[in-house]
C-alpha positions, 0 to 999 in steps of 0.5 A, a space after each residue: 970379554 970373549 977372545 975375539 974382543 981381546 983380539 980385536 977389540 969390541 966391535 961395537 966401537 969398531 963399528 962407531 968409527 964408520 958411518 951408517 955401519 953396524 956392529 958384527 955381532 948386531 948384523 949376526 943378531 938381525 940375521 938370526 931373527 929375521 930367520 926365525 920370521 922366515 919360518 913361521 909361514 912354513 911352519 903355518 902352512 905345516 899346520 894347516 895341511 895337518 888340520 886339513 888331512 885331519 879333517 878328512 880322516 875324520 869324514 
């Protein structure tokens, strides 16, 4: 148990006691992985422009 549940309580149960609400720590959840989704087309794209100045290097 962290400080902040001691402190506050768990924000699970905070979270129950109000409709269509969610916790704390599964919005930080969600955000972290819809940021690592983010990513992935940038990363993509990274690769692609490697591959491509490859190629014509190797020409």
């Amino acid at each position: 148990m962290g400080f902040l549940d001691r402190l506050f309580g768990n924000d699970h149960q905070r979270a129950d006691r109000y409709e269509g609400r969610e916790s704390a720590s599964d919005q930080a959840a969600r955000r972290r992985r819809e940021g690592h989704r983010r990513s992935i087309p940038k990363a993509a794209a990274k690769g692609q422009a490697w591959e491509d100045r490859d190629r014509q290097r190797r020409r």
